[in-house]
MDTraj code that builds the backbone (N, CA, C; nanometers):
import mdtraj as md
import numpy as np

residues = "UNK UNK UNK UNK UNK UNK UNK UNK UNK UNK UNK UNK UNK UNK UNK UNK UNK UNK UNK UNK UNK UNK UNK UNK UNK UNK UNK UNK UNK UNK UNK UNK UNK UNK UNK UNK UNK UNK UNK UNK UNK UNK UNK UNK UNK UNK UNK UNK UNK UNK UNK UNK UNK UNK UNK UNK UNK UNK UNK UNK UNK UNK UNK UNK UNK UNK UNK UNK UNK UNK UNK UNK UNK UNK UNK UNK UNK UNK UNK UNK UNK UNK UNK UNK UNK UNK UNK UNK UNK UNK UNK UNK UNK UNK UNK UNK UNK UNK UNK UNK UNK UNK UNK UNK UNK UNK UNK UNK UNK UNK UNK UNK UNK UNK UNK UNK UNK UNK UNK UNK UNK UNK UNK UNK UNK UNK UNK UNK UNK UNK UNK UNK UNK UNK UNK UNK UNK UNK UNK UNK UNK UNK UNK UNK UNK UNK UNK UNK UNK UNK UNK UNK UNK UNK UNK UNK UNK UNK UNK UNK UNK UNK UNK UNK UNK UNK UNK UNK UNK UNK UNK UNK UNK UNK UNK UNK UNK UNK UNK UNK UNK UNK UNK UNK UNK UNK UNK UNK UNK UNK UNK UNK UNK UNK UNK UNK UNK UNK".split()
xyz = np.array([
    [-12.7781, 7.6525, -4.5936],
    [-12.8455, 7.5488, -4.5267],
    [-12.8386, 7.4196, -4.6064],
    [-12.8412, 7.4346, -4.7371],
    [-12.8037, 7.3311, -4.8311],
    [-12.6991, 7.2857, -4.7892],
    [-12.5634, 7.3481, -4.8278],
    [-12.4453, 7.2719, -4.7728],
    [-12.4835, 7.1980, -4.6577],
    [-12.4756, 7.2782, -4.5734],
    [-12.5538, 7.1876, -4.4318],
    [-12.5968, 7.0898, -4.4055],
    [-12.7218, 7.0591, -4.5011],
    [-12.7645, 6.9841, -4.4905],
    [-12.6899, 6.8360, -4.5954],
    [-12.6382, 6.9331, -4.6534],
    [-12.5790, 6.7899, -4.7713],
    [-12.4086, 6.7347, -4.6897],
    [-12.3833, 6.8335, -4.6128],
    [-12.2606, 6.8300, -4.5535],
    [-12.3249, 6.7139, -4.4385],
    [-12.4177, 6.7193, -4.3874],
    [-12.4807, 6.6281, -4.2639],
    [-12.4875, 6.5084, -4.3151],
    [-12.5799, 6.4783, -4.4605],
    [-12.6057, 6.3450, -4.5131],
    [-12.4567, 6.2968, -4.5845],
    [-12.3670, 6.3562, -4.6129],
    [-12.2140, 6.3176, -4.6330],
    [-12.1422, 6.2500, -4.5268],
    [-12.1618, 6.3339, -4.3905],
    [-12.1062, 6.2828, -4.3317],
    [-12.1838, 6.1486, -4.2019],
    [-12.3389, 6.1584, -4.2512],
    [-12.4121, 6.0495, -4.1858],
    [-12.3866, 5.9111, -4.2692],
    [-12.3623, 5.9448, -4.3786],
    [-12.3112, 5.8167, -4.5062],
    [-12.2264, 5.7517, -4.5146],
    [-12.1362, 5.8544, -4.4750],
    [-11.9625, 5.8361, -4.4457],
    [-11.9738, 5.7146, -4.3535],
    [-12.0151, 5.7679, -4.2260],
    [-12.0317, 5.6920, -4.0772],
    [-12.0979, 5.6018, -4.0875],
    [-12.2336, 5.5238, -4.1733],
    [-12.2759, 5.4383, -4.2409],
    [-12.1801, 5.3368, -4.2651],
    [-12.1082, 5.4071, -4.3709],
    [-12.0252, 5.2932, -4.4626],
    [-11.8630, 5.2571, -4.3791],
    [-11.8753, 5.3831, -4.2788],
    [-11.7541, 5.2832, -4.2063],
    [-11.7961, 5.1894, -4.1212],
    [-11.8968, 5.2095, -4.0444],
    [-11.9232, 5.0517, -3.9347],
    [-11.9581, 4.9524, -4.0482],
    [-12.0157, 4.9863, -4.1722],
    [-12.0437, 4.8783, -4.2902],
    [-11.9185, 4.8072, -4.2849],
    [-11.8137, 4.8488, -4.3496],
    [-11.7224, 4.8116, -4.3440],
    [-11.6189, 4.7541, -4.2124],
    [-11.6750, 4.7988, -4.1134],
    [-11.5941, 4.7407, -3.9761],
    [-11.6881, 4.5951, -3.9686],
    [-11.7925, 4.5692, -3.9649],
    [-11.8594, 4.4971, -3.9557],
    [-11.8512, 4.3660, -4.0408],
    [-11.7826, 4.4283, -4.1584],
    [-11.7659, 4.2790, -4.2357],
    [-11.6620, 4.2605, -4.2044],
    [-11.5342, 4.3076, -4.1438],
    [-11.4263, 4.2512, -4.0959],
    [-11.4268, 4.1894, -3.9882],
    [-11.5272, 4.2001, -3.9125],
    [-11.4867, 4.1800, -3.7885],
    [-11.5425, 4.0093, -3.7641],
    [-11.5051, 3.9104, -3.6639],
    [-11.5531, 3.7608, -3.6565],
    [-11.5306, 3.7207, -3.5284],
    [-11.5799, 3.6610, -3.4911],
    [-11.5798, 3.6244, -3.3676],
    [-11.5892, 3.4488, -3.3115],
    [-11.4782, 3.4030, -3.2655],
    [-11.4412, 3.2812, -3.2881],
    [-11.4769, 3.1954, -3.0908],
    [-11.5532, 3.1129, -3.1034],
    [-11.5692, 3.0547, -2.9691],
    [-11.5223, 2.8999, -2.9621],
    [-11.4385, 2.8779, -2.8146],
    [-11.3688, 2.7738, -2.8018],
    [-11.4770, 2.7129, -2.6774],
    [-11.4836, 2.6063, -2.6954],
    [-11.5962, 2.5414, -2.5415],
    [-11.4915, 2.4250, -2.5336],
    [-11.4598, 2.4387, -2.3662],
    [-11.3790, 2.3357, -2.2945],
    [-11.4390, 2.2451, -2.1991],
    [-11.3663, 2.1183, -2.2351],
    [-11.4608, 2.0483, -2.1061],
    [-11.3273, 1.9239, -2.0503],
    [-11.3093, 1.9567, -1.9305],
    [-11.2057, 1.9107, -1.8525],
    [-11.2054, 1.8246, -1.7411],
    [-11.2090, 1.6448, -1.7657],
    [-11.2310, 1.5658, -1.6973],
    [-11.0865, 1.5080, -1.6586],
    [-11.0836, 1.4643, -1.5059],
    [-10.9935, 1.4402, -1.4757],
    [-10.9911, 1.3053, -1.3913],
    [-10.8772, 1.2198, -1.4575],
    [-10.9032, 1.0811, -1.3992],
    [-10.8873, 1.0715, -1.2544],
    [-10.9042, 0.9435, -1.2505],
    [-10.9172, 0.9068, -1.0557],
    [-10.7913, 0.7454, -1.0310],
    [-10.7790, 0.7565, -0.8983],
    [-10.7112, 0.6731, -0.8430],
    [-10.8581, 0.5779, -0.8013],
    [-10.8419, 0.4328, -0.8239],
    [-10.8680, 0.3185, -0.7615],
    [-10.7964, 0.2200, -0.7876],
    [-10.7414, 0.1466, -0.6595],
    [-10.6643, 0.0540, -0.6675],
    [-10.7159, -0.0526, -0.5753],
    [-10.7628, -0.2052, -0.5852],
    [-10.8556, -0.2780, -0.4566],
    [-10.8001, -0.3994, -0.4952],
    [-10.7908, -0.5133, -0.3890],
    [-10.7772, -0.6011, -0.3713],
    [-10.8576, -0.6765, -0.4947],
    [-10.8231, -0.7921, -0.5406],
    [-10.8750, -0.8835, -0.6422],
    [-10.9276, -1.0137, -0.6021],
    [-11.0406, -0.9715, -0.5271],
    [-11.0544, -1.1340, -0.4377],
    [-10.9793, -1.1552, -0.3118],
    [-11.0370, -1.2734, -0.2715],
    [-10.9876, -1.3109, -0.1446],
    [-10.8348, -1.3532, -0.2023],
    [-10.7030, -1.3261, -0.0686],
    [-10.5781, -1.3721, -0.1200],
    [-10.5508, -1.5568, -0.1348],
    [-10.4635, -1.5675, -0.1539],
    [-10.4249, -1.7309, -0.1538],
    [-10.3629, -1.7589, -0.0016],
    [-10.3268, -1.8182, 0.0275],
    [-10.2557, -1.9022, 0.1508],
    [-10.2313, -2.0579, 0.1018],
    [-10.1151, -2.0486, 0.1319],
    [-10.0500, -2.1968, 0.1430],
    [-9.9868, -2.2135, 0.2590],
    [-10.0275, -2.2945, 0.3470],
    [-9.9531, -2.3261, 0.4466],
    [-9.8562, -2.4722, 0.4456],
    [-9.7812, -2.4866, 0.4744],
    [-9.6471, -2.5901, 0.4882],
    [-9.5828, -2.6049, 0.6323],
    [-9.4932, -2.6868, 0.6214],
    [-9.4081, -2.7199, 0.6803],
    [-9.2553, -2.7109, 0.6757],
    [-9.1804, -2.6526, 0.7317],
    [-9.0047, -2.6307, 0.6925],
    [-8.9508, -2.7756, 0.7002],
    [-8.9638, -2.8711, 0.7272],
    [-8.8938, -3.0111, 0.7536],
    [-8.8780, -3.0441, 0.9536],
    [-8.8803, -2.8931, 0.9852],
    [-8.8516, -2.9683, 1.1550],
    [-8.8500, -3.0210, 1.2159],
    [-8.9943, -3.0273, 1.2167],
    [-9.0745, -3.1990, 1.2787],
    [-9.1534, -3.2684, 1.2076],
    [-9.2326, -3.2155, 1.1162],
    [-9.2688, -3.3327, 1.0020],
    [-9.1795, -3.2588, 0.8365],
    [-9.2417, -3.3661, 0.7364],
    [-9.2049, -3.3292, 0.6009],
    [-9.3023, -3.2747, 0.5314],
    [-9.2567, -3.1225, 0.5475],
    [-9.3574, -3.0612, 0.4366],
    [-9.5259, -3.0738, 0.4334],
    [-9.5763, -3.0649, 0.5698],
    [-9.7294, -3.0843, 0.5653],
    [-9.7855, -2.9894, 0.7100],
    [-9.8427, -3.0018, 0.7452],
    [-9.9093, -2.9212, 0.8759],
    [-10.0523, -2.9794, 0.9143],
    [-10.0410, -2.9226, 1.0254],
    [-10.1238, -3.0026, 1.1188],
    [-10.2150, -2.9017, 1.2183],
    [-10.2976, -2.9302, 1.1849],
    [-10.4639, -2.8838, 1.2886],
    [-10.4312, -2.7035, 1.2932],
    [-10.3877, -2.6653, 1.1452],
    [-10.4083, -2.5417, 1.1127],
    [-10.5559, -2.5238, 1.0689],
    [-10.6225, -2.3959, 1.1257],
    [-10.7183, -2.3793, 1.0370],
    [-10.7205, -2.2128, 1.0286],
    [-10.7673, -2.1663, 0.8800],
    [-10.7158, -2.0576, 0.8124],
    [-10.8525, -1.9879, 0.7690],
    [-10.8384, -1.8363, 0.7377],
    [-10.9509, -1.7635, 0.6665],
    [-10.8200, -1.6678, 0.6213],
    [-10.8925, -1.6378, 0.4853],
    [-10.8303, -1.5121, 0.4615],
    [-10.9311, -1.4914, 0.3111],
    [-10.9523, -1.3241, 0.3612],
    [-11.1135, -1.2560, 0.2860],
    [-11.1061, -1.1526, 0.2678],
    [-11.1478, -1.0930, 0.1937],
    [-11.1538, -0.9375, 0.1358],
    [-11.2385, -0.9100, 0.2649],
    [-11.2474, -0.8065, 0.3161],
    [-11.3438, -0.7420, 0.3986],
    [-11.4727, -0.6897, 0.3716],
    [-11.5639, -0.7404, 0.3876],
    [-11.7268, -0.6973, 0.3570],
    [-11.6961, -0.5247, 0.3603],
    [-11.7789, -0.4617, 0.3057],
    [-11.8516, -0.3475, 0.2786],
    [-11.7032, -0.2580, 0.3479],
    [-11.5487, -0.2878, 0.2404],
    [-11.4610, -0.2150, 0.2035],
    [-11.4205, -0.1611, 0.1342],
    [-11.5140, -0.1975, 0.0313],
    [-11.4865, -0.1673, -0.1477],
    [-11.3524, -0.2475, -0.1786],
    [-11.3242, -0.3746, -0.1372],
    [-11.2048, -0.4283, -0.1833],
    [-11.0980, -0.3749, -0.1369],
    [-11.0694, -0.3273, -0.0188],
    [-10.9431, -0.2204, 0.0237],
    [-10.8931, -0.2711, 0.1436],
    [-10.9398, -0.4012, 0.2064],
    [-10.9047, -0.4364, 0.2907],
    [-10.9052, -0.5880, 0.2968],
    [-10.8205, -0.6341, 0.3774],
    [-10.7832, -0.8319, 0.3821],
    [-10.7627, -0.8556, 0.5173],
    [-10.8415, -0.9565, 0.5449],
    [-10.8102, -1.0267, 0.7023],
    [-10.7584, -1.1830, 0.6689],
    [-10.6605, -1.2165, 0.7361],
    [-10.5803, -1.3481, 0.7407],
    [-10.5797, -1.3836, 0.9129],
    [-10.6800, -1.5101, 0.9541],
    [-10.6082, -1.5441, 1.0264],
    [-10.5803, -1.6863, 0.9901],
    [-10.4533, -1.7232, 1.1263],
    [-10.3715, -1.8862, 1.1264],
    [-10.4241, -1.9028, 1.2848],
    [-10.5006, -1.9925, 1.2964],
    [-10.4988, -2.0745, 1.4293],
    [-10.4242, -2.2158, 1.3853],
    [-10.3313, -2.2108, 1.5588],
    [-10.2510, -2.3319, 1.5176],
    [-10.1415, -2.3480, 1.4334],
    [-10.0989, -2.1883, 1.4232],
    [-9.9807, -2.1637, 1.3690],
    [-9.8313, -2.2692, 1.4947],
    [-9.7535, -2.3455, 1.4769],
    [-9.6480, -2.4053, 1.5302],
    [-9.5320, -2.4269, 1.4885],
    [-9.4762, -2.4223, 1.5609],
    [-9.2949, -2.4286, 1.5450],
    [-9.2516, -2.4856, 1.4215],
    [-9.1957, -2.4041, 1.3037],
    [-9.1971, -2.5319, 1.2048],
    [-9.2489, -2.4551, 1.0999],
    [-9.3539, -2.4405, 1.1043],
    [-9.4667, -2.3866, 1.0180],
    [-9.4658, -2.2823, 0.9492],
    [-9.4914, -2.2833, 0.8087],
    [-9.4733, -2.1532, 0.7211],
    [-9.6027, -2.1637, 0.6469],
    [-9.6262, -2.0218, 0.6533],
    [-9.7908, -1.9556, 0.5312],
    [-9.7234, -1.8690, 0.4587],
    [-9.7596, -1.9119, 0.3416],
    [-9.7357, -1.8238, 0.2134],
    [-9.8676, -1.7745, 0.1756],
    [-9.8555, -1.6154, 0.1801],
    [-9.9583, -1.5236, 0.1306],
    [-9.9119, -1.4596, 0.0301],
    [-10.0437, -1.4505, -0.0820],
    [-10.0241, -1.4248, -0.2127],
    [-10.1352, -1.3294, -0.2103],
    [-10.1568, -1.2015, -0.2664],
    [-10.2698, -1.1682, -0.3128],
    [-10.2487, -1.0587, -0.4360],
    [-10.3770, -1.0293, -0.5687],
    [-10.3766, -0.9535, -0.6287],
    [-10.4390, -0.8372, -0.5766],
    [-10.3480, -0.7186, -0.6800],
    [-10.4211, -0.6088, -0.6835],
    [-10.4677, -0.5171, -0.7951],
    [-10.6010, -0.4921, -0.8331],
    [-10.6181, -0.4307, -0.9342],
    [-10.5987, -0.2406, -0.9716],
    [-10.5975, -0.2213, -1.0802],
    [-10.5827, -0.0824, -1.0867],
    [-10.6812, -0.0369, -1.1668],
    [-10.8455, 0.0173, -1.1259],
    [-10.9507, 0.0144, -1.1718],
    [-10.9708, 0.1707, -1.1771],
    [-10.8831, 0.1690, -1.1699],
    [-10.8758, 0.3718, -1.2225],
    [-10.8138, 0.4271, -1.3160],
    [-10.7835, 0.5314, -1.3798],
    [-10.8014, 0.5370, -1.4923],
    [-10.6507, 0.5991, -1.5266],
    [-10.5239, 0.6266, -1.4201],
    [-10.4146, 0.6868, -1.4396],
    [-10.2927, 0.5507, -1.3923],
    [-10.2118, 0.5652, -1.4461],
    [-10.0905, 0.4222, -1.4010],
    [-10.0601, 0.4686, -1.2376],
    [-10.0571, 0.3524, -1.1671],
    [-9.9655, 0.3891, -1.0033],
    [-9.8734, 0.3158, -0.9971],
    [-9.8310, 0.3257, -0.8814],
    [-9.6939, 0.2426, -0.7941],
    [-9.6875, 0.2543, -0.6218],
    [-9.7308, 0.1988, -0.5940],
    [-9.6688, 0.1604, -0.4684],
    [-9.5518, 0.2399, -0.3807],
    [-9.6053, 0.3452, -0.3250],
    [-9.5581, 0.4604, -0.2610],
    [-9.5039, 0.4324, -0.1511],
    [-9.5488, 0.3593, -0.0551],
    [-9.5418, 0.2943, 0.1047],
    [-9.6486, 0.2264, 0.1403],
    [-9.6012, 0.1524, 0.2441],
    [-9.6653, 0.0296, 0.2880],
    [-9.6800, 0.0748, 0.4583],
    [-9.7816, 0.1404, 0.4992],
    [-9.7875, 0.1676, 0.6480],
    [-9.8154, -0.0010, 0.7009],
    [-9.8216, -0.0031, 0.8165],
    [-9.8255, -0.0932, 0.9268],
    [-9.8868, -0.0964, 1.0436],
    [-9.9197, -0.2143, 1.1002],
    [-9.9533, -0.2100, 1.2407],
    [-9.9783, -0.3300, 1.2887],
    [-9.9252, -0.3190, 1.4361],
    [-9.8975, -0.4792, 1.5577],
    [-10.0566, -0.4846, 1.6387],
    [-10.0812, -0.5861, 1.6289],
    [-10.1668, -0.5905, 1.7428],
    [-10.1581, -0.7417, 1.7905],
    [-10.1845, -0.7412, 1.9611],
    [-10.1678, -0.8380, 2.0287],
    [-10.0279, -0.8528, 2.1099],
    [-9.9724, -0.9811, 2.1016],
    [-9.8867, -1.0377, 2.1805],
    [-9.7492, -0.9655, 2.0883],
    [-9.7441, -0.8475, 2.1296],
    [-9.5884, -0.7528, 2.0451],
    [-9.4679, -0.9136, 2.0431],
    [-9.4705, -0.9447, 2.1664],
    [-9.3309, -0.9846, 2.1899],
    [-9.3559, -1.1297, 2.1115],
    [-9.4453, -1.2014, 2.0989],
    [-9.4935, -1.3110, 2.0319],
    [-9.4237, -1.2737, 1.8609],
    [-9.4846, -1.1822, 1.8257],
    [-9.4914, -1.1387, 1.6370],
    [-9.3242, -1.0991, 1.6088],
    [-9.2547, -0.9955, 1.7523],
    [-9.1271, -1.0085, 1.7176],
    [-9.0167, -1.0981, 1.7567],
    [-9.0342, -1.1991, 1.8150],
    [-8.9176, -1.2834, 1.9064],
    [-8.9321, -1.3960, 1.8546],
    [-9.0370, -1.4644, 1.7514],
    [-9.1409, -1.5819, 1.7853],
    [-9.1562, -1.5996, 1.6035],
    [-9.1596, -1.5237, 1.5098],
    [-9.2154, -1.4980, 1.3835],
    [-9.1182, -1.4373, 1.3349],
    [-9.0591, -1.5439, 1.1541],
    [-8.9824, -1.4591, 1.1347],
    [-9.0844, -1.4377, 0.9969],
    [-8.9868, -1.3005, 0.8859],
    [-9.0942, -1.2347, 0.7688],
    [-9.0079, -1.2258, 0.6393],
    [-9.0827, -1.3146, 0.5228],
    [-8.9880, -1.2214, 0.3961],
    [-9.1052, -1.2251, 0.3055],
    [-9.0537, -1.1728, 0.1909],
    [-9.1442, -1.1253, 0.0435],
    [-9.1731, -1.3020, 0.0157],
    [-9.1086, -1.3589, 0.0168],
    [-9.0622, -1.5162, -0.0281],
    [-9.0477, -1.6122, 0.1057],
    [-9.0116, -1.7044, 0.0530],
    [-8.9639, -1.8082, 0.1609],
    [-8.8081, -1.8058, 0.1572],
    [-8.7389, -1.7982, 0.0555],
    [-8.6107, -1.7773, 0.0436],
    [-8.5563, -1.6949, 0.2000],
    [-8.6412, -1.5416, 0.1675],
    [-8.5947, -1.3950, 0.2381],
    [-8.6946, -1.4036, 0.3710],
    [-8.7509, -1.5200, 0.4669],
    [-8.7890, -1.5514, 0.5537],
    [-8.7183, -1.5493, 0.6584],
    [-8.6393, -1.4431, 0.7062],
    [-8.5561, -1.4825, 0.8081],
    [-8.4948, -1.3217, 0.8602],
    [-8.6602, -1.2587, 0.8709],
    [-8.6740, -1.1168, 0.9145],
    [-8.7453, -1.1121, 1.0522],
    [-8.7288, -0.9798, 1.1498],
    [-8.7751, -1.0022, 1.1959],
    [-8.9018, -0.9165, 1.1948],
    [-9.0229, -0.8969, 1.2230],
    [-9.1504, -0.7997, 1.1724],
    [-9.0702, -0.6666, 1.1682],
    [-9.0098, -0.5623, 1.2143],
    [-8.9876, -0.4236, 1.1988],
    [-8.8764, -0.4314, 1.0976],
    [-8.7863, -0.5573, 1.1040],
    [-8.7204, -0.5290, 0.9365],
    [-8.8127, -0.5713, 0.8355],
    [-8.8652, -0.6406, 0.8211],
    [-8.9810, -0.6761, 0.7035],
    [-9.0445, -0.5550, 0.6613],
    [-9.1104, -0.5312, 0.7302],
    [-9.1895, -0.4143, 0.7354],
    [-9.1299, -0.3059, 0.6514],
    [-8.9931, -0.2488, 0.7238],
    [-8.9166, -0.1295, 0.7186],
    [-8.8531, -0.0889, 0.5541],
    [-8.8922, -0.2848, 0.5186],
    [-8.8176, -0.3169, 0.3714],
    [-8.8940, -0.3231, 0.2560],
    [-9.0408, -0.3562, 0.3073],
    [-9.1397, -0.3493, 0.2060],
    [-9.1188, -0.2720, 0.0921],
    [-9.1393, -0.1335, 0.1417],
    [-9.1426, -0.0079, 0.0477],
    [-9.0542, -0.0727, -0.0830],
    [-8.9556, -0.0632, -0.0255],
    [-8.8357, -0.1338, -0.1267],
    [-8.8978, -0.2144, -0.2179],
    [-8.9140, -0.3219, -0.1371],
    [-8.9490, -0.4560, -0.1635],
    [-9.0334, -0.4509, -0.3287],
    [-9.1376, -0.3619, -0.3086],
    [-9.2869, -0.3857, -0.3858],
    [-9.2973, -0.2774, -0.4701],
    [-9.1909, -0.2025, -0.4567],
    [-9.2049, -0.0146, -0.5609],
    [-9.1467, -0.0938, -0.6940],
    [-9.1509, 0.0228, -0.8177],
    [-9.0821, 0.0295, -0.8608],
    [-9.1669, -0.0573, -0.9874],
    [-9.3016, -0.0812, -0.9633],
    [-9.3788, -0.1886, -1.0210],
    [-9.5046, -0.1016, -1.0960],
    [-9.5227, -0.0634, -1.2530],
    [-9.6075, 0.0521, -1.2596],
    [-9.7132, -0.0707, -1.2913],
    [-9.8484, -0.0367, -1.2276],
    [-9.9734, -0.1158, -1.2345],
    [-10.0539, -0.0052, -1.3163],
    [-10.0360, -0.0199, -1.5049],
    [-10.1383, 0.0490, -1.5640],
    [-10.2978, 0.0233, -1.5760],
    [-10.3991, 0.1135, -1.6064],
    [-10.4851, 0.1008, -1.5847],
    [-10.5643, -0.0074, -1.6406],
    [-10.6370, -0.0922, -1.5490],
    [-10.7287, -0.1896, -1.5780],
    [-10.6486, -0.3115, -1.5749],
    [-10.4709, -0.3494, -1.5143],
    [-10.4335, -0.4181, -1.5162],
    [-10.3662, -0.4825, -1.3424],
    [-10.3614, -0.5983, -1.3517],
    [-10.3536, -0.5914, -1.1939],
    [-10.1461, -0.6548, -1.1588],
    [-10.1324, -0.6974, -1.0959],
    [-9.9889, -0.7458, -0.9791],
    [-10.0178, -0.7750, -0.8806],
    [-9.9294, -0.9145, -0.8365],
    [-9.9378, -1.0134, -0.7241],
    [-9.8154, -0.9363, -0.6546],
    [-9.8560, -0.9715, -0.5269],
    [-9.7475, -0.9434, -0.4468],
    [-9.7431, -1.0894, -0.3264],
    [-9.6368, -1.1157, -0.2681],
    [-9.6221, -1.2439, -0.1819],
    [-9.5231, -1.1806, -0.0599],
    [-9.5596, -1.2229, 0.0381],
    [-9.5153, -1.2551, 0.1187],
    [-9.5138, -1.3732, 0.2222],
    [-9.4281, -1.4134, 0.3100],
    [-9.4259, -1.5302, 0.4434],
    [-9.3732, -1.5202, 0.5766],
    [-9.4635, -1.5680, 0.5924],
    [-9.4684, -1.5748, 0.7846],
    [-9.3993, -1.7048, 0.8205],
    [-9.3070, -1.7206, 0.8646],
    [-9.2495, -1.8545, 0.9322],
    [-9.2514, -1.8843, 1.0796],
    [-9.2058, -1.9573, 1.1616],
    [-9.2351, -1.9744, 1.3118],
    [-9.1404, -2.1183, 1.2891],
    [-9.0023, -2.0456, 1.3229],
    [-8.8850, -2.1122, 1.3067],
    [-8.8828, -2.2355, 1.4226],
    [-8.8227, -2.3580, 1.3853],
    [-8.8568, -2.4731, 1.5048],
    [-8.7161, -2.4028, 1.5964],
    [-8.6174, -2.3655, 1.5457],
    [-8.5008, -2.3728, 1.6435],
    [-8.4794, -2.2597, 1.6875],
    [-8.5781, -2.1617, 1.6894],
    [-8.6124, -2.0414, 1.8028],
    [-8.6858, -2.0398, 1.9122],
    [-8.7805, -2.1765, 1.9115],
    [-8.8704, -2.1887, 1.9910],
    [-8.8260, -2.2683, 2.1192],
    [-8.8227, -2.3050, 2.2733],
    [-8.7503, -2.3628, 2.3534],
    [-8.8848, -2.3902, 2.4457],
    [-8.9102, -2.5080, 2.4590],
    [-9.0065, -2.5290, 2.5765],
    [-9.1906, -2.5447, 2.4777],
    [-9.2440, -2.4666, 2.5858],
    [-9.3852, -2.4131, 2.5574],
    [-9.3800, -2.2541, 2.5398],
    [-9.2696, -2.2039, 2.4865],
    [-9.2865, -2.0855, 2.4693],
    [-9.3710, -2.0224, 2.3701],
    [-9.4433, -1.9370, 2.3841],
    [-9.5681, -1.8452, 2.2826],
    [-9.6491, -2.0219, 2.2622],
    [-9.6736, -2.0975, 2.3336],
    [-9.7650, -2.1522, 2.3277],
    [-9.9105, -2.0750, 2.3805],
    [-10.0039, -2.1039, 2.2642],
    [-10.1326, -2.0282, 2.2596],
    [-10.1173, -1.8711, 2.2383],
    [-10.0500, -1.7887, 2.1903],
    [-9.9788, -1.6967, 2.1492],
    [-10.0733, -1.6367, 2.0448],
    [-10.1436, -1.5175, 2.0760],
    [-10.2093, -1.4465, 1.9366],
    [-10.1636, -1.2972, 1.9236],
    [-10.1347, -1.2666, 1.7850],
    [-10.0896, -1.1799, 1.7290],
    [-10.1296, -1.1375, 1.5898],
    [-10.1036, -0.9800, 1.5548],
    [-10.1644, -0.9736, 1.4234],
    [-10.0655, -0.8201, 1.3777],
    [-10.0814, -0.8536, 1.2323],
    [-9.9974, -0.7642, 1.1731],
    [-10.1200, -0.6902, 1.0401],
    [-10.0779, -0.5590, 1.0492],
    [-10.1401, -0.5242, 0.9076],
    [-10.1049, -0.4237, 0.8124],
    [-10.0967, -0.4746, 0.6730],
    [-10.0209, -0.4177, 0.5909],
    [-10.1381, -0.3168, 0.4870],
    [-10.0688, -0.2284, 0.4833],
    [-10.1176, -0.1220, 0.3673],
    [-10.0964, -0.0373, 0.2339],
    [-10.0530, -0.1314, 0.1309],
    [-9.9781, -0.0549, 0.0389],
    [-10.0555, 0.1017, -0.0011],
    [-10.0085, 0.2122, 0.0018],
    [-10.0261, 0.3323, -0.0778],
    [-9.9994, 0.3334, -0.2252],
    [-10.0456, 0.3581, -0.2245],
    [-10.0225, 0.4035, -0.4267],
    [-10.0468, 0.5358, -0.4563],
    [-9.9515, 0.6127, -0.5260],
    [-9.9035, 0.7069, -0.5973],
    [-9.9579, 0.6488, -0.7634],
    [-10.0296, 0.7879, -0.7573],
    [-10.0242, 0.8336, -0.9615],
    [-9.8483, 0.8546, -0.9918],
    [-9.8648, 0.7729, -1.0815],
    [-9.7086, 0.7543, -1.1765],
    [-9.7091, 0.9142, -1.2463],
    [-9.5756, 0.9664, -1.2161],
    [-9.5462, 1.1166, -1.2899],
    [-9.4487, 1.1140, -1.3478],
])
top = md.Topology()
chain = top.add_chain()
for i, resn in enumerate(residues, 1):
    res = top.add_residue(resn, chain, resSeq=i)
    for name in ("N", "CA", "C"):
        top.add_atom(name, md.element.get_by_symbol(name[0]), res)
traj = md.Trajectory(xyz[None], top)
């Protein structure tokens, strides 16, 4: 019973000193992750510019009984622009300028530019020509349009930094014959997309 019993506390000692020993080897190491991920905002920078002129047709370089708005859109978060021209005439060119900021936190670019006509269709295409410039003014709205993409990619807007973009509307004197598109309203609207840069 001795053995026994000394054979029991041998081997209760034993088993002791091995978890003793597992126990100081053993460690246990913890990693804590925390994974924030940036955002896209990209908004208009203010109301755009407009310059309106004259091509030489019928006067030099000035215009007459235009009157203009062009405004960021109330309660858009900066994501939207209204331009109108009353008194747009034969002759007559507006140069639109506006910034855009990149108030988010990853670089973009200018993915596509959706579109849309409203009003007098045949007025905006027969009547109005379109370029990035005044130079490239001598589009008609569905090539302008079709060319944008082109036009405006290719431009990385990193974060917290902004880019102008321009375009012009002309209303050529030697397309016009008579009183044609006299009193004539029409409207176009542009939408650049932006893509996160990869």
């Amino acid at each position: 019973m001795k053995k026994t019993r000394l054979l029991v506390l041998v081997l209760v000692v034993s088993i002791m000193l091995v978890g003793a020993g597992y126990a100081y080897w053993t460690e246990t190491l913890t990693i804590n992750n925390t994974v924030r991920t940036g955002y896209l905002d990209v908004k208009f920078l203010g109301d755009p510019d407009l310059e309106l002129k004259d091509d030489g047709y019928f006067v030099d370089d000035r215009y007459y009984n235009q009157v203009w708005t062009a405004k960021v859109r109330e309660g858009t978060n900066g994501n939207i622009i209204d331009i109108t021209i009353d008194g747009f005439y034969p002759g007559a060119i507006a140069n639109v300028s506006f910034t855009v900021k990149n108030d988010g936190t990853v670089p973009v670019i200018i993915d596509d530019v959706e579109s849309s006509i409203s009003g007098n269709k045949d007025f905006i295409e027969n009547a109005l020509w379109f370029g990035i410039n005044e130079n490239e003014a001598f589009n008609d709205i569905n090539t302008f349009l079709g060319s944008l993409p082109n036009k405006w990619d290719n431009i990385i807007i990193y974060p917290g930094n902004t880019r102008s973009y321009t375009f012009t509307i002309r209303m050529p004197g030697d397309l016009i014959e008579g009183d044609d598109y006299e009193n004539s309203s029409a409207g176009f609207s542009l939408q650049p997309i932006f893509k996160q840069v990869n």
